[in-house]
MOPAC internal coordinates of N, CA, C and O (Angstrom, degrees):
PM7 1SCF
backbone

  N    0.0000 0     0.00 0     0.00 0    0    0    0
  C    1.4551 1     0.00 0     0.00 0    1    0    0
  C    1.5341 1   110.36 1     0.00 0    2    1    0
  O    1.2310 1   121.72 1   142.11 1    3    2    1
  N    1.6001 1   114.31 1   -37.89 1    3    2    1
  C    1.3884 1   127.21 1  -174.56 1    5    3    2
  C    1.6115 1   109.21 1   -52.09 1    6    5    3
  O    1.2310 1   129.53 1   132.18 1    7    6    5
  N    1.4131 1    99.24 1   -47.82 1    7    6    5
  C    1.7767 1   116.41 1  -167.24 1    9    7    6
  C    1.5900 1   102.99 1   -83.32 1   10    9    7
  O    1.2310 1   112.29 1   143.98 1   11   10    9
  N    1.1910 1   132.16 1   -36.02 1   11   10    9
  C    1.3566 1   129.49 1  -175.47 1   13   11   10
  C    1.4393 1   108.63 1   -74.51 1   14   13   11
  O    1.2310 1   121.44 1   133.01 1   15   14   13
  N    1.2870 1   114.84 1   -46.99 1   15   14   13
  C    1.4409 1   118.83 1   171.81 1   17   15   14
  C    1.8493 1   119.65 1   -67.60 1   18   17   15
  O    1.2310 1   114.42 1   152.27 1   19   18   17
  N    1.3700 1   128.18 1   -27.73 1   19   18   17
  C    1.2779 1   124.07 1   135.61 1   21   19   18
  C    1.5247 1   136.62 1   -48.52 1   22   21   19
  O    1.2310 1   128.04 1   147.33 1   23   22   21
  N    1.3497 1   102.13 1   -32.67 1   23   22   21
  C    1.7982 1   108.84 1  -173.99 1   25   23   22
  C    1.6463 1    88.07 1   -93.82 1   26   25   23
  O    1.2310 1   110.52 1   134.66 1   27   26   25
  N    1.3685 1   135.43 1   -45.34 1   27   26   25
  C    1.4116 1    92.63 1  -178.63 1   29   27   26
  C    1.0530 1   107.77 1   -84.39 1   30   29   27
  O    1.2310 1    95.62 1   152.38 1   31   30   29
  N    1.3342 1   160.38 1   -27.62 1   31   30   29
  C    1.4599 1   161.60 1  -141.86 1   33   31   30
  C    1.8821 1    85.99 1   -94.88 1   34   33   31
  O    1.2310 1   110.79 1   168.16 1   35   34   33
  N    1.1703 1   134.92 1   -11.84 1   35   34   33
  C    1.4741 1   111.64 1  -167.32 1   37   35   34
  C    1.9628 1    88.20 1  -104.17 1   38   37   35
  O    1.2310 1   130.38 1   152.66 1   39   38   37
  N    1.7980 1    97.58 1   -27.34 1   39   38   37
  C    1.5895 1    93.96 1  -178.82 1   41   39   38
  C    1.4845 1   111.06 1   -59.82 1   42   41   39
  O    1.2310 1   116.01 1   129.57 1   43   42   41
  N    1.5238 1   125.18 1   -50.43 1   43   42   41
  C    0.8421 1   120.69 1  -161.83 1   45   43   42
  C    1.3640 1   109.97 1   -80.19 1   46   45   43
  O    1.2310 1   103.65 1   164.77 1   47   46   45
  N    0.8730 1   147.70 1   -15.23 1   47   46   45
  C    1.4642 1   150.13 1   150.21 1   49   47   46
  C    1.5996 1   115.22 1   -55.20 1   50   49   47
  O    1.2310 1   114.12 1   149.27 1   51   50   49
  N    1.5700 1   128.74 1   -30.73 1   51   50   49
  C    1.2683 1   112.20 1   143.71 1   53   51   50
  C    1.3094 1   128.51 1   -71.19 1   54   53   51
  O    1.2310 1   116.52 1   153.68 1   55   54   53
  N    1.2077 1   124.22 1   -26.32 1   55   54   53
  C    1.7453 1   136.68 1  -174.58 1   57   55   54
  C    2.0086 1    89.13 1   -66.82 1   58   57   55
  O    1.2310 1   121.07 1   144.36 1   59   58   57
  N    1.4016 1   115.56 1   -35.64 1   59   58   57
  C    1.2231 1   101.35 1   176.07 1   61   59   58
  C    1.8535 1   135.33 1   -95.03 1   62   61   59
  O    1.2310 1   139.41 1   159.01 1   63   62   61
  N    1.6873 1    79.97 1   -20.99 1   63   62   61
  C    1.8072 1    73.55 1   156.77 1   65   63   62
  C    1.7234 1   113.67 1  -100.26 1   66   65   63
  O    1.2310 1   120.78 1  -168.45 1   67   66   65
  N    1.0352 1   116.12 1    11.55 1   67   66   65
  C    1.4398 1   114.67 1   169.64 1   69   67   66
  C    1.7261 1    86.77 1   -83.70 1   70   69   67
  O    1.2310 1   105.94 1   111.26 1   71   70   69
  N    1.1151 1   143.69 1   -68.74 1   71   70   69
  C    1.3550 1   132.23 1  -139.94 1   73   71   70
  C    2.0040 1    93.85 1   -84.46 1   74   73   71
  O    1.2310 1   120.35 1  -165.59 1   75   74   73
  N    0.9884 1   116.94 1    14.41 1   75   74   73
  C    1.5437 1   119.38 1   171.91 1   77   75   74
  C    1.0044 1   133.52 1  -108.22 1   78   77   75
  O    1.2310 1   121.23 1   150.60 1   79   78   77
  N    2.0392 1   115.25 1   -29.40 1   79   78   77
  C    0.9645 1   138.91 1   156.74 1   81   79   78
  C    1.4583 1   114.88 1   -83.71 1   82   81   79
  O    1.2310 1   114.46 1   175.38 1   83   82   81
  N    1.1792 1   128.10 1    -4.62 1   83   82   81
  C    2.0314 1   130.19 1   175.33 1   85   83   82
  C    1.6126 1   100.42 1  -149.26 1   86   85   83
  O    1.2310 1   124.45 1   -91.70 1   87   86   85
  N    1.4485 1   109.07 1    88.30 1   87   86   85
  C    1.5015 1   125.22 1  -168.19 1   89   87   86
  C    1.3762 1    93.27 1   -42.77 1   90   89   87
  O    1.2310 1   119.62 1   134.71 1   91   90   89
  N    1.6021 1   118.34 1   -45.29 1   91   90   89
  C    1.5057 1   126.07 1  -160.50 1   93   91   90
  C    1.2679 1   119.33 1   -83.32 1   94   93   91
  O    1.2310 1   120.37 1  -160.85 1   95   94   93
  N    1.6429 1   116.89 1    19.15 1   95   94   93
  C    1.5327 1   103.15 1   175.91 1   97   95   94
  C    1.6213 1    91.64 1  -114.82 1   98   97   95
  O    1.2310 1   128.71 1   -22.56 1   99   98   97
  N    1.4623 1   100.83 1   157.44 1   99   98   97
  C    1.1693 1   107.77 1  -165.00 1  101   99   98
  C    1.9441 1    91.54 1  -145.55 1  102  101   99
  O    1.2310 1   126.97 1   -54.97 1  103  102  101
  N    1.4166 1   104.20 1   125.03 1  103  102  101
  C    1.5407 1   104.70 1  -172.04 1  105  103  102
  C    1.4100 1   102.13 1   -68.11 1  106  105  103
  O    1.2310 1   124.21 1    -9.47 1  107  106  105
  N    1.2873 1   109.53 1   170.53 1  107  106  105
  C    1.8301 1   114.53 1  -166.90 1  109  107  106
  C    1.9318 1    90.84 1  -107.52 1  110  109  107
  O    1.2310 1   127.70 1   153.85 1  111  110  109
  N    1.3494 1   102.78 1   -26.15 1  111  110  109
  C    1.4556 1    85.94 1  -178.25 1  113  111  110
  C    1.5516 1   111.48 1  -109.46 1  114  113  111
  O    1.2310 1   108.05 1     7.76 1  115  114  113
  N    1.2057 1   139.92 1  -172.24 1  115  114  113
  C    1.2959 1   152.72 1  -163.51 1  117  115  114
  C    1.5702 1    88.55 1  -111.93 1  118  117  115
  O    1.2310 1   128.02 1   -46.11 1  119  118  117
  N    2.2065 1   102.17 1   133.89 1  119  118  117
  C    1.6058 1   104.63 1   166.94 1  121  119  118
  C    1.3313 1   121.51 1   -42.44 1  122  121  119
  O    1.2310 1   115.43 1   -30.61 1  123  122  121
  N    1.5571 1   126.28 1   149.39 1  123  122  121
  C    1.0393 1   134.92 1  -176.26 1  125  123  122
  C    2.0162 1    93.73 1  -102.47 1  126  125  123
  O    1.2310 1   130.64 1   -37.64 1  127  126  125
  N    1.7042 1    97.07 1   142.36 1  127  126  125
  C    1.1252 1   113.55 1  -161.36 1  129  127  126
  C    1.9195 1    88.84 1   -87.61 1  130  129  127
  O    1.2310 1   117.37 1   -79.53 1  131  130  129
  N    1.3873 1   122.60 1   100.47 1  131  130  129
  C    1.5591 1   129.43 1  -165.82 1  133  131  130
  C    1.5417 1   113.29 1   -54.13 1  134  133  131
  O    1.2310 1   124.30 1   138.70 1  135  134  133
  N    1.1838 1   109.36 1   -41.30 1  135  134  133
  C    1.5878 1   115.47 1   158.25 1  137  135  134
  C    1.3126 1   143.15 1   -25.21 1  138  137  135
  O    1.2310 1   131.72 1    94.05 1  139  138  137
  N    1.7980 1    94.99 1   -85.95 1  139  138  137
  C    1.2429 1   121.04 1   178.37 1  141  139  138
  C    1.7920 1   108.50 1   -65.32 1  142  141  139
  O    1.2310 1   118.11 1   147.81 1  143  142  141
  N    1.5561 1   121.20 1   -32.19 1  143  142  141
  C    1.4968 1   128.32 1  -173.99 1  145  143  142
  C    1.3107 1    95.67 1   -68.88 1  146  145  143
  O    1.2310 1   114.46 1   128.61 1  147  146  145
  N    1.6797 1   128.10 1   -51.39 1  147  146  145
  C    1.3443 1   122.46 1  -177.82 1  149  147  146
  C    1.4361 1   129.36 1   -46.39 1  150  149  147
  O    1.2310 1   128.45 1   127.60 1  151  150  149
  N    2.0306 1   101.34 1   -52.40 1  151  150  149
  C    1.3151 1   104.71 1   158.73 1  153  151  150
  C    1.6961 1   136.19 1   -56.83 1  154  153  151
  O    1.2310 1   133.29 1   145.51 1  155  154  153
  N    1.2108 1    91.93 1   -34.49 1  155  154  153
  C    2.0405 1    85.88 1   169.16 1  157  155  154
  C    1.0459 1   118.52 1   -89.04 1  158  157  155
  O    1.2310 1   112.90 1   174.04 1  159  158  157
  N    1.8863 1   131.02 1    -5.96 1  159  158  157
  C    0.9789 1   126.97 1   158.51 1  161  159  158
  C    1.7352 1   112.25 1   -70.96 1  162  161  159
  O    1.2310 1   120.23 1   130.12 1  163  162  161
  N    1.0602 1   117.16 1   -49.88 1  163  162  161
  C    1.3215 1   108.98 1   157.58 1  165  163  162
  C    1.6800 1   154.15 1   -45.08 1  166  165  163
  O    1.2310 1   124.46 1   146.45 1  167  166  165
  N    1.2881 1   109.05 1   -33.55 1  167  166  165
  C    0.7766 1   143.03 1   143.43 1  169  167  166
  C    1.4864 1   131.64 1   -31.37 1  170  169  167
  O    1.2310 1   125.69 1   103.10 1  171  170  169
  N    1.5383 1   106.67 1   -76.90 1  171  170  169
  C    2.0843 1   135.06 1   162.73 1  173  171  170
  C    2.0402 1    88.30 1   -41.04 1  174  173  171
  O    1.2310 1   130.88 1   113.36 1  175  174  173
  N    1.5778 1    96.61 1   -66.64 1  175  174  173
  C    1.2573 1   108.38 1   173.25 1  177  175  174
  C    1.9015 1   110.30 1    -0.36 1  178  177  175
  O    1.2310 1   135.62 1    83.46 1  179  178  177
  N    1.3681 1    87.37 1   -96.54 1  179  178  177
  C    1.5312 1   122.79 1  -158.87 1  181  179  178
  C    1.7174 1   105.13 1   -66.50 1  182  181  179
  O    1.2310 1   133.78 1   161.83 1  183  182  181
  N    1.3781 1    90.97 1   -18.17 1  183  182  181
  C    1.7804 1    80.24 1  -165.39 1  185  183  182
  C    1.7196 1    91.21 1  -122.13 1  186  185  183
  O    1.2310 1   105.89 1    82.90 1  187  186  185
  N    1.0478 1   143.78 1   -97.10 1  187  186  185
  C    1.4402 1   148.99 1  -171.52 1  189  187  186
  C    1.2118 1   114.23 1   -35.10 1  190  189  187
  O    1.2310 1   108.86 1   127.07 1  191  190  189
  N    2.0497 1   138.47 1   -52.93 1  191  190  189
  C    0.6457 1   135.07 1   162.67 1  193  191  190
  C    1.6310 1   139.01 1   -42.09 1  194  193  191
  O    1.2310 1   132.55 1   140.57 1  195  194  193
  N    1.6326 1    93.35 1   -39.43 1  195  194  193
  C    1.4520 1   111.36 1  -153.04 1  197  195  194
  C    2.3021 1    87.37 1   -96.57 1  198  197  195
  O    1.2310 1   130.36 1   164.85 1  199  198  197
  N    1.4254 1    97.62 1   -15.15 1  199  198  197
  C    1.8919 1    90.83 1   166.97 1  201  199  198
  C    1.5173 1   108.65 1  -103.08 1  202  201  199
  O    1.2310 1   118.26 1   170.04 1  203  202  201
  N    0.9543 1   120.92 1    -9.96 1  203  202  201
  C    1.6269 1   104.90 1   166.32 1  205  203  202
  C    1.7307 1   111.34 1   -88.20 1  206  205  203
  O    1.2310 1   128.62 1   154.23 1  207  206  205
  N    1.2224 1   101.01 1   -25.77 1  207  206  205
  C    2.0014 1   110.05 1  -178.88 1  209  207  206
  C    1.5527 1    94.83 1   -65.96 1  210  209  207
  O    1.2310 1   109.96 1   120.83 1  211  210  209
  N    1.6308 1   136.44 1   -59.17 1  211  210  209
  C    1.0079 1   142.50 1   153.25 1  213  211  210
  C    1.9094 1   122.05 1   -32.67 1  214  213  211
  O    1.2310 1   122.92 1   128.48 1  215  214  213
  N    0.7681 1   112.02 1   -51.52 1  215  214  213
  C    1.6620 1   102.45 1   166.83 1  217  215  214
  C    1.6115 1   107.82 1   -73.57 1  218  217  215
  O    1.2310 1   115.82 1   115.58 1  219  218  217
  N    0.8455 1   125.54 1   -64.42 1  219  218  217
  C    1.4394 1   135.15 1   164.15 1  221  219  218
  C    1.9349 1    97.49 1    -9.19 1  222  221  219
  O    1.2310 1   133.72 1    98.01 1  223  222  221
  N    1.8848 1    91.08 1   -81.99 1  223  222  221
  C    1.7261 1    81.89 1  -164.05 1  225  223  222
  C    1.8230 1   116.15 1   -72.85 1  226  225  223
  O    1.2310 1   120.42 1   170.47 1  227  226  225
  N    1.5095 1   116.80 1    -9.53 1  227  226  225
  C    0.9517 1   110.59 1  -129.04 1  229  227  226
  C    2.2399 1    82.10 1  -123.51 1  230  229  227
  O    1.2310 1   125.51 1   170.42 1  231  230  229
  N    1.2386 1   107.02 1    -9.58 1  231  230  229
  C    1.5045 1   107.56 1  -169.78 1  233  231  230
  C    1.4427 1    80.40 1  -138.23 1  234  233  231
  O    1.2310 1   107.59 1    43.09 1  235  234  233
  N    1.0270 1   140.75 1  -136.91 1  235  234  233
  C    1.4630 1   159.77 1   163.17 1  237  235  234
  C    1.6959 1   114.27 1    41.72 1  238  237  235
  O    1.2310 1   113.51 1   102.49 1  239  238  237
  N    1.4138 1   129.87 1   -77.51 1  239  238  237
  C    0.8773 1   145.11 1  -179.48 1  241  239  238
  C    1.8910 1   102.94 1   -65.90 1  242  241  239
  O    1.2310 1   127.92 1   108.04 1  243  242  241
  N    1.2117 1   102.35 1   -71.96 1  243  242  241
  C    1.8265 1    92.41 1  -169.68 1  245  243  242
  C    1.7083 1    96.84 1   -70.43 1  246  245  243
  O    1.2310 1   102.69 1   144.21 1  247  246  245
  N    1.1259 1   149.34 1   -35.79 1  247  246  245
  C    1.3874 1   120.29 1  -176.72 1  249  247  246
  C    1.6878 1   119.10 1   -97.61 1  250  249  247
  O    1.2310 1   128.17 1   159.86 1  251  250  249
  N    1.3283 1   101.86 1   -20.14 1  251  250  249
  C    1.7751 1    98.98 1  -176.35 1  253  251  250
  C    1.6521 1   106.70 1   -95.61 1  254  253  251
  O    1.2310 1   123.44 1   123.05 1  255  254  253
  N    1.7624 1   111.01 1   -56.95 1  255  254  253
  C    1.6950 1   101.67 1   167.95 1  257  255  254
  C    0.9564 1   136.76 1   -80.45 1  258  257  255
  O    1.2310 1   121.31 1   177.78 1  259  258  257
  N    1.5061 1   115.10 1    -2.22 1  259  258  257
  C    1.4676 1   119.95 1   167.13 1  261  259  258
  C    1.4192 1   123.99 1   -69.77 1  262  261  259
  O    1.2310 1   126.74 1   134.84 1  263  262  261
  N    1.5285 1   104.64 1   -45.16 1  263  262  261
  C    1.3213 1   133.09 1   170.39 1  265  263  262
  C    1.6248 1   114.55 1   -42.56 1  266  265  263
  O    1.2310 1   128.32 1   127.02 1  267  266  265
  N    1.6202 1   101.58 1   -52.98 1  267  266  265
  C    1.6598 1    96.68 1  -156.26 1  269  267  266
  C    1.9474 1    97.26 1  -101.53 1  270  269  267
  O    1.2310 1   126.81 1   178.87 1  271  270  269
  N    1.4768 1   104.50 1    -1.13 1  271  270  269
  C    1.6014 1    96.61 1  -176.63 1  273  271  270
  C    1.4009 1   106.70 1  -147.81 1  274  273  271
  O    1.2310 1   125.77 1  -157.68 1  275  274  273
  N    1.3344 1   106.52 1    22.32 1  275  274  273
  C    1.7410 1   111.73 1  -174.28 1  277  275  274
  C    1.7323 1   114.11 1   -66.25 1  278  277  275
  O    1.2310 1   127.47 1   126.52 1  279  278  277
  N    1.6054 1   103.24 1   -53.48 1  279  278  277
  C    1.7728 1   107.82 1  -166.18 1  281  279  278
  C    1.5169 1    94.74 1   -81.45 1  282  281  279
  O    1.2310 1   131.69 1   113.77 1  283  282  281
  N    1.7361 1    95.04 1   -66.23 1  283  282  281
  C    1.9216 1    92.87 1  -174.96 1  285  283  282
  C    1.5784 1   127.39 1   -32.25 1  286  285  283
  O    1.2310 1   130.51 1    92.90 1  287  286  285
  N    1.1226 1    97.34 1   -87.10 1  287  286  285
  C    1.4557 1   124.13 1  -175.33 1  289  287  286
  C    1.4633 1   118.27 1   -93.07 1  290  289  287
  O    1.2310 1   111.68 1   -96.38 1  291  290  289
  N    1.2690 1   133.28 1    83.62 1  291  290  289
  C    1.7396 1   157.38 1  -167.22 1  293  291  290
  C    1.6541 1    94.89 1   -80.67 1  294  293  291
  O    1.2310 1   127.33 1   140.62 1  295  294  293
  N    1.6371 1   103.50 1   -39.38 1  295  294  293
  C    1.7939 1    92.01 1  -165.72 1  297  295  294
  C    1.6455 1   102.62 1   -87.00 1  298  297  295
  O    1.2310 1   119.45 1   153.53 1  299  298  297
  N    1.7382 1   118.66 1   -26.47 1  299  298  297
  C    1.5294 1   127.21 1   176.09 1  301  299  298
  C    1.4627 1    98.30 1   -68.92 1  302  301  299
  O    1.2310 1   110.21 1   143.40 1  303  302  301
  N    1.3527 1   135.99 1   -36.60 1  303  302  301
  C    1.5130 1   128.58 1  -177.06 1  305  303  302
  C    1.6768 1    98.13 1   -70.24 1  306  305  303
  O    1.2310 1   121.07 1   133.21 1  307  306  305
  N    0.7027 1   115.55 1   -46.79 1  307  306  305
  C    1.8323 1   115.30 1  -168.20 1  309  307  306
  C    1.1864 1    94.29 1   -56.35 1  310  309  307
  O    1.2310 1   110.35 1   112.09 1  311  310  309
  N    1.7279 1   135.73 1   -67.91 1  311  310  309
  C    1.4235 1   147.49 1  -142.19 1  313  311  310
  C    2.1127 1    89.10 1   -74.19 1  314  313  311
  O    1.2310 1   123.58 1   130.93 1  315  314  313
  N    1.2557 1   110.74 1   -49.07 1  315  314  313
  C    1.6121 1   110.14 1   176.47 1  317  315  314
  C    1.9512 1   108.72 1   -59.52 1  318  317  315
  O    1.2310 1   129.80 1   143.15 1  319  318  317
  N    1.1228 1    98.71 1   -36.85 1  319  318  317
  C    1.7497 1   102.02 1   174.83 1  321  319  318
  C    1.5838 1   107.87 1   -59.40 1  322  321  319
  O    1.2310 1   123.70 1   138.48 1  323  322  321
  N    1.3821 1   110.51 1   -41.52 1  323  322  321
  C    1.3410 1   113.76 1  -160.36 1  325  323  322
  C    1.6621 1    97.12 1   -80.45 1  326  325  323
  O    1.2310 1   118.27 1   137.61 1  327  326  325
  N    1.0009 1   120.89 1   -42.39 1  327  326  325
  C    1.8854 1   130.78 1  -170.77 1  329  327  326
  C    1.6817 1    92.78 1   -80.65 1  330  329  327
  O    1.2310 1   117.43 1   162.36 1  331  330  329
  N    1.0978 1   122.50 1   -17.64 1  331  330  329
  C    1.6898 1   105.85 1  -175.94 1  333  331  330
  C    1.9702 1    95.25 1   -91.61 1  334  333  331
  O    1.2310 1   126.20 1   142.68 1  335  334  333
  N    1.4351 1   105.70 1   -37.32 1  335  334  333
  C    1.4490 1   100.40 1   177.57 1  337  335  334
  C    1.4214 1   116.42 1   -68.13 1  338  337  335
  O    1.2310 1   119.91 1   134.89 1  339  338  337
  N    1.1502 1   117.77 1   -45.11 1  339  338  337
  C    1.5538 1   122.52 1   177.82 1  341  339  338
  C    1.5593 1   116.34 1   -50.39 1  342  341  339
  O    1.2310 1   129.78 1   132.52 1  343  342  341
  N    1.7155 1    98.75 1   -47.48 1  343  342  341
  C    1.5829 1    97.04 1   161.94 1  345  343  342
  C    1.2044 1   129.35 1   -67.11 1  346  345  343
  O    1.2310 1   103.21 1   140.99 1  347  346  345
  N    1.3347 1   148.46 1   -39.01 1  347  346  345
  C    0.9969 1   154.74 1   145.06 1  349  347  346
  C    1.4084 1   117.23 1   -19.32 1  350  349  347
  O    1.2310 1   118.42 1   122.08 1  351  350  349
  N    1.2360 1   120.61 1   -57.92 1  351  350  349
  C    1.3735 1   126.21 1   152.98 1  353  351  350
  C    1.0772 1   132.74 1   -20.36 1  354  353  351
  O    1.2310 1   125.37 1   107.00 1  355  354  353
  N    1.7082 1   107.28 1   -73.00 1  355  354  353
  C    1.2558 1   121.96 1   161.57 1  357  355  354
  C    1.5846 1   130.72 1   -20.72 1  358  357  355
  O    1.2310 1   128.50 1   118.17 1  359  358  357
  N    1.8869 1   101.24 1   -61.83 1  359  358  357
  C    1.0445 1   150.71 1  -145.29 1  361  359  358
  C    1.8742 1    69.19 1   -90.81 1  362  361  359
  O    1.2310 1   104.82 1   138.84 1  363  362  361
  N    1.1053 1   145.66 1   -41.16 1  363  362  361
  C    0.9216 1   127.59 1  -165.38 1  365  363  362
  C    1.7207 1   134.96 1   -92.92 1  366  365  363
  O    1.2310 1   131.63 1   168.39 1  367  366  365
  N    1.2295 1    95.16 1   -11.61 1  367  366  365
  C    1.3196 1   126.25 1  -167.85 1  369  367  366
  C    1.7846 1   107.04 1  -113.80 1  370  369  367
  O    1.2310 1   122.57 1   154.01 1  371  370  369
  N    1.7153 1   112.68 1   -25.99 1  371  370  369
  C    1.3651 1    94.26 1   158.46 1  373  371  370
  C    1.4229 1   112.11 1   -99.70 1  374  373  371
  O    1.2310 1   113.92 1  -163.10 1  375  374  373
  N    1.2723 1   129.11 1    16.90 1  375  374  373
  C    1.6260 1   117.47 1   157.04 1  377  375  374
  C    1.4681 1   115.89 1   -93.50 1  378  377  375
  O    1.2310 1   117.17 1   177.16 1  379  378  377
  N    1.3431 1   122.98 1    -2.84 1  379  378  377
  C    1.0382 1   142.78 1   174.04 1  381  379  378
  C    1.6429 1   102.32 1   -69.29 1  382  381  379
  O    1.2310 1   135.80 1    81.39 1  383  382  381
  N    1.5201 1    87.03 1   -98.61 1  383  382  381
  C    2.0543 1    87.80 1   166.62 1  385  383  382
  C    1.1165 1   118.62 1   -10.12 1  386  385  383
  O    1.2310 1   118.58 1   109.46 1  387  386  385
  N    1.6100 1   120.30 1   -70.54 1  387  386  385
  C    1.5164 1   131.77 1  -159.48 1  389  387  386
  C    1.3469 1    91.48 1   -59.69 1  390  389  387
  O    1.2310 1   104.94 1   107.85 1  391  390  389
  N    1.3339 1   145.47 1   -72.15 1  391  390  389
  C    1.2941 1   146.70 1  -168.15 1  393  391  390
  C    1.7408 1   114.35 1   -46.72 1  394  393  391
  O    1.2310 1   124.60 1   149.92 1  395  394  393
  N    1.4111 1   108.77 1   -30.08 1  395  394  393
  C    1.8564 1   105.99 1  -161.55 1  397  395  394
  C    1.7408 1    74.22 1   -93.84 1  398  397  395
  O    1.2310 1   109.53 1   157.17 1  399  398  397
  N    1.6561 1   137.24 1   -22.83 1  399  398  397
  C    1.2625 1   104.04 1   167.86 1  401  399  398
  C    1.6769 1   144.49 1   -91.99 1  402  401  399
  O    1.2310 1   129.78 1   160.73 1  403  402  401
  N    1.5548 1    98.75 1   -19.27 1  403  402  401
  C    1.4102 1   113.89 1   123.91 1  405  403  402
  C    1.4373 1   127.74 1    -9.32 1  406  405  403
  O    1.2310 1   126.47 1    89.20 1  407  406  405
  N    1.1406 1   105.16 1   -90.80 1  407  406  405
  C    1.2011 1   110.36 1  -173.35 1  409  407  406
  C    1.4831 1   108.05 1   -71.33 1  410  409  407
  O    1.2310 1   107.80 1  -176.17 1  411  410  409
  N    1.0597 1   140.37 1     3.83 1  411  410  409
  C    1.5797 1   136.02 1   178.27 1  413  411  410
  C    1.3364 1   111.27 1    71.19 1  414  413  411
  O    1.2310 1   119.79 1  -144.54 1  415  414  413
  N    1.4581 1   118.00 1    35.46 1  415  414  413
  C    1.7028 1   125.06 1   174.42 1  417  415  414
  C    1.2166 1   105.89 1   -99.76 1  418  417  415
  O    1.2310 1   123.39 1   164.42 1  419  418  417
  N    1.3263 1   111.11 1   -15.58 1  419  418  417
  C    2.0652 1    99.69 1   171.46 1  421  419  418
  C    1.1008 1    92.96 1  -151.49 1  422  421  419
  O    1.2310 1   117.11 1   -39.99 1  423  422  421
  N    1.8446 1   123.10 1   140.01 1  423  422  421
  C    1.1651 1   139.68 1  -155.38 1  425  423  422
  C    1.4915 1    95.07 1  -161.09 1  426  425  423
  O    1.2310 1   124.49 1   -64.61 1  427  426  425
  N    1.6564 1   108.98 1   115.39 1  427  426  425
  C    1.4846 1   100.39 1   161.67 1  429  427  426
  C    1.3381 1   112.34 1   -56.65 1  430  429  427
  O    1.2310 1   113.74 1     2.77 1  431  430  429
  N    1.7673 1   129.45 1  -177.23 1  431  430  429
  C    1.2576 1   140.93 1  -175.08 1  433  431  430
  C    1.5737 1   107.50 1   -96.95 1  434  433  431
  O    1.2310 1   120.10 1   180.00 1  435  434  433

């Protein structure tokens, strides 16, 4: 909660001396309410993130890629570790979005 509420509260404090120092920029999205974004960032945090990171290390990797590329292929298991994390990522950051727009925490203008 500590870090989300710093990262947006430090964004929006550039989003506001950017629009003070260049009269003519005008943000594309609507202020984010610093609060409420912290709490559902926190939130996604603790609960969604922290069960897909958990299947991830705890189902996925030791029984499915270990299984099919563990003895043979050490450098094909790594490169599948790396593309299952990267996706995951992905996978993590657009349920994120979808949710802060959901909830009416980010709104184009």
């Amino acid at each position: 909660l500590i870090a989300s509420t710093i990262g947006y509260g430090f964004t929006s404090i550039l989003i506001l001396l950017r629009s003070l120092l260049v009269p003519s920029y005008a943000p594309q999205t609507v202020n984010v309410n610093v609060l409420y974004a912290s709490v559902f960032t926190g939130a996604f945090m603790a609960t969604v993130s922290n069960i897909r990171y958990q299947l991830l290390q705890g189902v996925v990797e030791p029984k499915i890629i270990d299984r099919l590329f563990g003895g043979k292929w050490p450098q094909v298991k790594t490169l599948v570790i790396v593309l299952v994390r990267w996706a995951n990522g992905l996978l993590g950051s657009t349920l994120a979005i979808m949710g802060m727009k959901y909830f009416g925490l980010q709104r184009l203008k």
